[in-house]
PDB file of N, H, CA, C and O in Angstrom:
ATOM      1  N   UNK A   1       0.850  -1.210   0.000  1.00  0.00           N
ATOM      2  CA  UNK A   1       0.000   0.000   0.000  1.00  0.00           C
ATOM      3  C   UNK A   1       0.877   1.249   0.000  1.00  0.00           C
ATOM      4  O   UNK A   1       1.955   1.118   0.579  1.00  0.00           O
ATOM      5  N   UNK A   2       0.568   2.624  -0.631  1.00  0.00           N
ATOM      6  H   UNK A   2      -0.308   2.730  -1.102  1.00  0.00           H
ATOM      7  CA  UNK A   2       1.265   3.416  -0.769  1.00  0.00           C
ATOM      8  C   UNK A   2       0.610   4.390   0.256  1.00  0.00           C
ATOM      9  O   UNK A   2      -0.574   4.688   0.412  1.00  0.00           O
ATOM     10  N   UNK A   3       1.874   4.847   0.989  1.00  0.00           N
ATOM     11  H   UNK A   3       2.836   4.604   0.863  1.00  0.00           H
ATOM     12  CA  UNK A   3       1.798   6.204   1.941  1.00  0.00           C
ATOM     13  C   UNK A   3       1.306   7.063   1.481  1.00  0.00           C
ATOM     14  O   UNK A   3       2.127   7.665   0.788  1.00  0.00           O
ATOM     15  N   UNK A   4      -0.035   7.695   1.455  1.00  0.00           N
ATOM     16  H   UNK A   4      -0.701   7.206   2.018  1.00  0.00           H
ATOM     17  CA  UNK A   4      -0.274   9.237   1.210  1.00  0.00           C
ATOM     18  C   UNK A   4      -0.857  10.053   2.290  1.00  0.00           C
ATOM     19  O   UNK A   4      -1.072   9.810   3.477  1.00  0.00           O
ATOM     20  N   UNK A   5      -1.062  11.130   1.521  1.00  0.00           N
ATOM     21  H   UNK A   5      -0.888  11.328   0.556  1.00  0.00           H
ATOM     22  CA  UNK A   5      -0.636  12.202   3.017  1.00  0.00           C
ATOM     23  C   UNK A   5      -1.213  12.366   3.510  1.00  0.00           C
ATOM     24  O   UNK A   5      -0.727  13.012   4.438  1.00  0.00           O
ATOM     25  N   UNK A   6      -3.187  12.093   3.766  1.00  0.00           N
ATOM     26  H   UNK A   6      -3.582  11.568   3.013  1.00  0.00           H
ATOM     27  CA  UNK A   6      -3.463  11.719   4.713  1.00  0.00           C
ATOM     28  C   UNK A   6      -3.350  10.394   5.717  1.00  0.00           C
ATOM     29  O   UNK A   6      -3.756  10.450   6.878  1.00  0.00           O
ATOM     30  N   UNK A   7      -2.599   8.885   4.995  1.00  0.00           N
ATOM     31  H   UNK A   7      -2.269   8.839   4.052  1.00  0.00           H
ATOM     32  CA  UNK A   7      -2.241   7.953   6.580  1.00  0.00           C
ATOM     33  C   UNK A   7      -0.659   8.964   6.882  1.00  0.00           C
ATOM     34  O   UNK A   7      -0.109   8.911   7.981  1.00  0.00           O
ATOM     35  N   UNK A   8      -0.246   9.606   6.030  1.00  0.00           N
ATOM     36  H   UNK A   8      -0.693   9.650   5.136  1.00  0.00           H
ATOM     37  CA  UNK A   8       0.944  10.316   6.812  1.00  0.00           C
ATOM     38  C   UNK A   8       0.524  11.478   7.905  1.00  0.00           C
ATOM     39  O   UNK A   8       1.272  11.660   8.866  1.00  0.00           O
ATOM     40  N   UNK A   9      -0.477  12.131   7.779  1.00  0.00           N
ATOM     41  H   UNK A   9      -1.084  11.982   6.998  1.00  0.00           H
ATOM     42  CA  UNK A   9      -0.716  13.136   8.817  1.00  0.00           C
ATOM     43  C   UNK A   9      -1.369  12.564   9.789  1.00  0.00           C
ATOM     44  O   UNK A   9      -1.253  13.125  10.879  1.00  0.00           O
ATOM     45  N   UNK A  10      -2.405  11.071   9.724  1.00  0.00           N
ATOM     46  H   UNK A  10      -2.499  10.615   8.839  1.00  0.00           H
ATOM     47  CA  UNK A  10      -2.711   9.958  10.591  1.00  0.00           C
ATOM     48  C   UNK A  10      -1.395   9.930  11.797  1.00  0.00           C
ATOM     49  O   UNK A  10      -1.290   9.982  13.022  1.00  0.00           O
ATOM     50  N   UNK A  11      -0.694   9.839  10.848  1.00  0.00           N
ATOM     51  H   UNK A  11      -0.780   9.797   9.853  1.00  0.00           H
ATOM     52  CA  UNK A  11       0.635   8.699  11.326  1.00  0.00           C
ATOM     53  C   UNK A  11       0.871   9.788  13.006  1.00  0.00           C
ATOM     54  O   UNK A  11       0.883   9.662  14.231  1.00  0.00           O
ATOM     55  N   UNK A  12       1.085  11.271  11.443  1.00  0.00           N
ATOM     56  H   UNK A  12       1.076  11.373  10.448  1.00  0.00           H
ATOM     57  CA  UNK A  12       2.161  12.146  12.783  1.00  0.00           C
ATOM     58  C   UNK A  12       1.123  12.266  13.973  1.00  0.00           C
ATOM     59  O   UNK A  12       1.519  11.930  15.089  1.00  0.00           O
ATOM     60  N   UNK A  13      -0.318  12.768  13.804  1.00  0.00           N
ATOM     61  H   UNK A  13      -0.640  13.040  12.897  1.00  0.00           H
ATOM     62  CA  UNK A  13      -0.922  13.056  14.736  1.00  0.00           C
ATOM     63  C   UNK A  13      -1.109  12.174  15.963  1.00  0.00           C
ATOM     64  O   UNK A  13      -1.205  12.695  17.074  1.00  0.00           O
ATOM     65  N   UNK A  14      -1.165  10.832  15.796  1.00  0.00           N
ATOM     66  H   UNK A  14      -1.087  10.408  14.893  1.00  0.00           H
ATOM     67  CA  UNK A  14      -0.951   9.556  16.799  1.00  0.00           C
ATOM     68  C   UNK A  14       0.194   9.780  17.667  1.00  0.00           C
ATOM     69  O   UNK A  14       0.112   9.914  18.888  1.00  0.00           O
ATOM     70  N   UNK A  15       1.327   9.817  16.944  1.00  0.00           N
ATOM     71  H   UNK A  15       1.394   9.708  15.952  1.00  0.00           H
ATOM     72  CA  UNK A  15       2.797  10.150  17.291  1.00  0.00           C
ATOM     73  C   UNK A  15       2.737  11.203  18.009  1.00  0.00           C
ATOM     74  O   UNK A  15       3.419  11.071  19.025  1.00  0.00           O
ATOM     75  N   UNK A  16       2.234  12.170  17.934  1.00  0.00           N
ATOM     76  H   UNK A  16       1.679  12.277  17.109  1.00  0.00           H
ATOM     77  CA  UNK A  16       2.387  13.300  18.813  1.00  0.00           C
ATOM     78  C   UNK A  16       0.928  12.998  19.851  1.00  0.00           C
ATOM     79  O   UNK A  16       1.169  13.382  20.996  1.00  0.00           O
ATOM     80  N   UNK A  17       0.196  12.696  19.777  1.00  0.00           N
ATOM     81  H   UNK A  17       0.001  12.384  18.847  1.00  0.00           H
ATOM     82  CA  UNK A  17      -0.337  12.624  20.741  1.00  0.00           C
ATOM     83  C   UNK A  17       0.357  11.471  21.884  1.00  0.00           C
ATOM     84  O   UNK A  17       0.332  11.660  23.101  1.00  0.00           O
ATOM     85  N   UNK A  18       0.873  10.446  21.326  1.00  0.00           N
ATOM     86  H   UNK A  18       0.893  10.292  20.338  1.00  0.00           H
ATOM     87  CA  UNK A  18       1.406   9.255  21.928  1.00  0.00           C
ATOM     88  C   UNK A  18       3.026  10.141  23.360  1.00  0.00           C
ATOM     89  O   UNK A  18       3.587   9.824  24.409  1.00  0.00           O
ATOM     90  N   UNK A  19       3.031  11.267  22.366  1.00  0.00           N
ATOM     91  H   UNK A  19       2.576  11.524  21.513  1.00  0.00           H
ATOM     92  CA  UNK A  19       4.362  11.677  23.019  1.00  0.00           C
ATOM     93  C   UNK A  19       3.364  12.745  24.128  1.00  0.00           C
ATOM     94  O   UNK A  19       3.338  12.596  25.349  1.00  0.00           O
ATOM     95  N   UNK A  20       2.765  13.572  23.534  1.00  0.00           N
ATOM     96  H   UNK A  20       2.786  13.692  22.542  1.00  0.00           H
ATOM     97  CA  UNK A  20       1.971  14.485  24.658  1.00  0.00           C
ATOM     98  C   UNK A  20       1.599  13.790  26.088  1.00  0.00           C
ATOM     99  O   UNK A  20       1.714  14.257  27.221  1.00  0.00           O
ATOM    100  N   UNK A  21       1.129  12.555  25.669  1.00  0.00           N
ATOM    101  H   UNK A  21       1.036  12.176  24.748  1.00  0.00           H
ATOM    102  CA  UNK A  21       0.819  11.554  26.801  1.00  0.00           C
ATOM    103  C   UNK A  21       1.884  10.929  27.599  1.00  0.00           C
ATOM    104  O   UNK A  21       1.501  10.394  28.640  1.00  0.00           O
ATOM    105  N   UNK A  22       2.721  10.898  27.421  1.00  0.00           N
ATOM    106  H   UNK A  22       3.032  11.332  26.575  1.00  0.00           H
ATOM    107  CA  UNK A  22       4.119  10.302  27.715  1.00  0.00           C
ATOM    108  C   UNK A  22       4.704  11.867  28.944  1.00  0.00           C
ATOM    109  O   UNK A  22       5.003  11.866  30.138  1.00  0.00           O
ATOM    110  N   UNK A  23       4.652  12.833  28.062  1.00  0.00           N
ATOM    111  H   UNK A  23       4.409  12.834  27.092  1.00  0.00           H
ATOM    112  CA  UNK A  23       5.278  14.217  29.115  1.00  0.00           C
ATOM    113  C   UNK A  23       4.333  14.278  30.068  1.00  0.00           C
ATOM    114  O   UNK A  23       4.675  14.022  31.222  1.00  0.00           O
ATOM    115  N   UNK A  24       2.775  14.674  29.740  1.00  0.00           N
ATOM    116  H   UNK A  24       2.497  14.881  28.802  1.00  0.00           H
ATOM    117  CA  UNK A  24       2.147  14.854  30.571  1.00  0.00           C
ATOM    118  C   UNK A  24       2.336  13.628  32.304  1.00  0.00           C
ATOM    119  O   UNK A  24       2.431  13.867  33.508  1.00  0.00           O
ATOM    120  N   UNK A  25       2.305  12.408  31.485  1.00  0.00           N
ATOM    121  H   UNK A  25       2.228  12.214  30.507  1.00  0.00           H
ATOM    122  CA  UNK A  25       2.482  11.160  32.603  1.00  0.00           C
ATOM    123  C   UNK A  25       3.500  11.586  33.494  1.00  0.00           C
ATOM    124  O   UNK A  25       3.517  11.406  34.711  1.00  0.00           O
ATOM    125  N   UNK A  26       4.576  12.320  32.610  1.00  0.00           N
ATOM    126  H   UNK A  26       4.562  12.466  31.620  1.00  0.00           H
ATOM    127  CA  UNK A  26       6.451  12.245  33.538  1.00  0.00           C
ATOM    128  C   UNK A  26       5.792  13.318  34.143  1.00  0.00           C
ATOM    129  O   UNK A  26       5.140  13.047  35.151  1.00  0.00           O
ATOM    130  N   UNK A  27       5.811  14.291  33.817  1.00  0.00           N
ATOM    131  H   UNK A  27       6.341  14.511  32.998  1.00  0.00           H
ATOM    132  CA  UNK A  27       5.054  15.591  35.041  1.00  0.00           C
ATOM    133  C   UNK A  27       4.126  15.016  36.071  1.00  0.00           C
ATOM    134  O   UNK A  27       4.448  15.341  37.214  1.00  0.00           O
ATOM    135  N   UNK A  28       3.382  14.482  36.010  1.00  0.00           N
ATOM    136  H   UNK A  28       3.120  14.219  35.082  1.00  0.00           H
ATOM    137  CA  UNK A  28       2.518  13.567  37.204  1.00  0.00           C
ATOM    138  C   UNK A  28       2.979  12.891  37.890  1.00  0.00           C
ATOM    139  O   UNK A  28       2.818  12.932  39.110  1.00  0.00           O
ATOM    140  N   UNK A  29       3.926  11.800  37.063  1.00  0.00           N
ATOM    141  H   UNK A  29       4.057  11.767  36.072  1.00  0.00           H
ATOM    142  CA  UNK A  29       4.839  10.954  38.064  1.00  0.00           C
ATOM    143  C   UNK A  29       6.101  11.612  38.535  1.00  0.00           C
ATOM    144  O   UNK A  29       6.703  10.989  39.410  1.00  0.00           O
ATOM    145  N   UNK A  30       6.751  13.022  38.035  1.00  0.00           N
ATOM    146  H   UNK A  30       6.262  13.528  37.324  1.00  0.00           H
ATOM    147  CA  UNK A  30       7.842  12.873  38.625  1.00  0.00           C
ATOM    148  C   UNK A  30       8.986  12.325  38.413  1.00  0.00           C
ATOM    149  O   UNK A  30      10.002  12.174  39.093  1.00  0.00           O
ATOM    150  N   UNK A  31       8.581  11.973  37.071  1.00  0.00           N
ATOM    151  H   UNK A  31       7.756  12.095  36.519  1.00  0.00           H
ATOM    152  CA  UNK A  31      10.146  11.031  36.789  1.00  0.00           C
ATOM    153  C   UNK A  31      11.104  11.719  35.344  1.00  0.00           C
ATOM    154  O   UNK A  31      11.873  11.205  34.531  1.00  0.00           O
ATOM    155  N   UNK A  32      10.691  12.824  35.513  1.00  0.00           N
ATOM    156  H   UNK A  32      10.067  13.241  36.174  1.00  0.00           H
ATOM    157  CA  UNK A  32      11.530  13.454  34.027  1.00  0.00           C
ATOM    158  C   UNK A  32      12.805  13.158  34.111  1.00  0.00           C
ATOM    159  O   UNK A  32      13.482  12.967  33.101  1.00  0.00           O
ATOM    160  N   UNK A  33      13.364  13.074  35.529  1.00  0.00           N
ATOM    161  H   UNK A  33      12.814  13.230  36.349  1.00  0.00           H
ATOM    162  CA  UNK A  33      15.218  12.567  35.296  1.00  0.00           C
ATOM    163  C   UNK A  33      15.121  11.645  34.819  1.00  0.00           C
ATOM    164  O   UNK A  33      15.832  11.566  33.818  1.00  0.00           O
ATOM    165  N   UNK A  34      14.363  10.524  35.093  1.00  0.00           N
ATOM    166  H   UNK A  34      13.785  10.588  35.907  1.00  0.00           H
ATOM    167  CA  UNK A  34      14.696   9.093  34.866  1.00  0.00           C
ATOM    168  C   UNK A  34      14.464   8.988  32.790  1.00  0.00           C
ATOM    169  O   UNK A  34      14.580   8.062  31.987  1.00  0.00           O
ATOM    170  N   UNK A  35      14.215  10.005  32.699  1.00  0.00           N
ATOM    171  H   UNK A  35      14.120  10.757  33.351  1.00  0.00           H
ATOM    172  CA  UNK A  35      13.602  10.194  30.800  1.00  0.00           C
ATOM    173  C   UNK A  35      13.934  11.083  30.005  1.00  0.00           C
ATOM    174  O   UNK A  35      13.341  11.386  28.969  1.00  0.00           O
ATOM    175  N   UNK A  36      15.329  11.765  30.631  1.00  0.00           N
ATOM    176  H   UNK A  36      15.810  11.518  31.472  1.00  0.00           H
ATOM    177  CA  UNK A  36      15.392  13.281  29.658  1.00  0.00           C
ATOM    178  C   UNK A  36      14.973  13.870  28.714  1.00  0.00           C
ATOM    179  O   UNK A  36      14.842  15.084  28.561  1.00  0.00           O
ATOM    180  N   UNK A  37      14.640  12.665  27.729  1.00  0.00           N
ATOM    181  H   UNK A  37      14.746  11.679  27.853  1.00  0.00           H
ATOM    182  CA  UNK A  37      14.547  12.690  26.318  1.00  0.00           C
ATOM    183  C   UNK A  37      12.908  13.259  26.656  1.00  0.00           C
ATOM    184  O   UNK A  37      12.211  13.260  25.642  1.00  0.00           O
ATOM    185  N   UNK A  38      12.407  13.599  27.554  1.00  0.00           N
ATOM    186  H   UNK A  38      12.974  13.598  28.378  1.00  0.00           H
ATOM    187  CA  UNK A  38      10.566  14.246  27.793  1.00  0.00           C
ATOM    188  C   UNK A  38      11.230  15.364  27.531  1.00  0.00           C
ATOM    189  O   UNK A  38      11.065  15.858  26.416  1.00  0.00           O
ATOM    190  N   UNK A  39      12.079  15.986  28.434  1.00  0.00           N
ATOM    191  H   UNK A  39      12.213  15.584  29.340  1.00  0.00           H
ATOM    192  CA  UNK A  39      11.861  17.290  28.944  1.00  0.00           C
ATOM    193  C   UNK A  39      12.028  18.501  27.684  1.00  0.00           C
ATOM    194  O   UNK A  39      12.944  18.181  26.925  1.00  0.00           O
ATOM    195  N   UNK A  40      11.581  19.372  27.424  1.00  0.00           N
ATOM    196  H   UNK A  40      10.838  19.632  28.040  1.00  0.00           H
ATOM    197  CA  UNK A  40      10.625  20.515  26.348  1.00  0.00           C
ATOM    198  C   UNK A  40      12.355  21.346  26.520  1.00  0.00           C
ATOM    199  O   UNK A  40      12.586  22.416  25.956  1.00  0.00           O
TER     200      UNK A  40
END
């Protein structure tokens, strides 16, 4: 199947939400040292 640019803007928007969810979690838990790669 060929990539076009809407499953590509699919793709990114998942991806960034997947990551929004990920920072938000480390801010709650407290664990941004343990993950640098969160911190903005």
């Amino acid at each position: 199947k060929v990539i076009d640019k809407e499953d590509l803007n699919l793709f990114l928007m998942t991806d960034y939400i997947d990551q929004a969810f990920e920072f938000i979690s480390c801010i709650l838990k407290e664990k941004c040292l343990d993950n640098p790669a969160l911190h903005i």
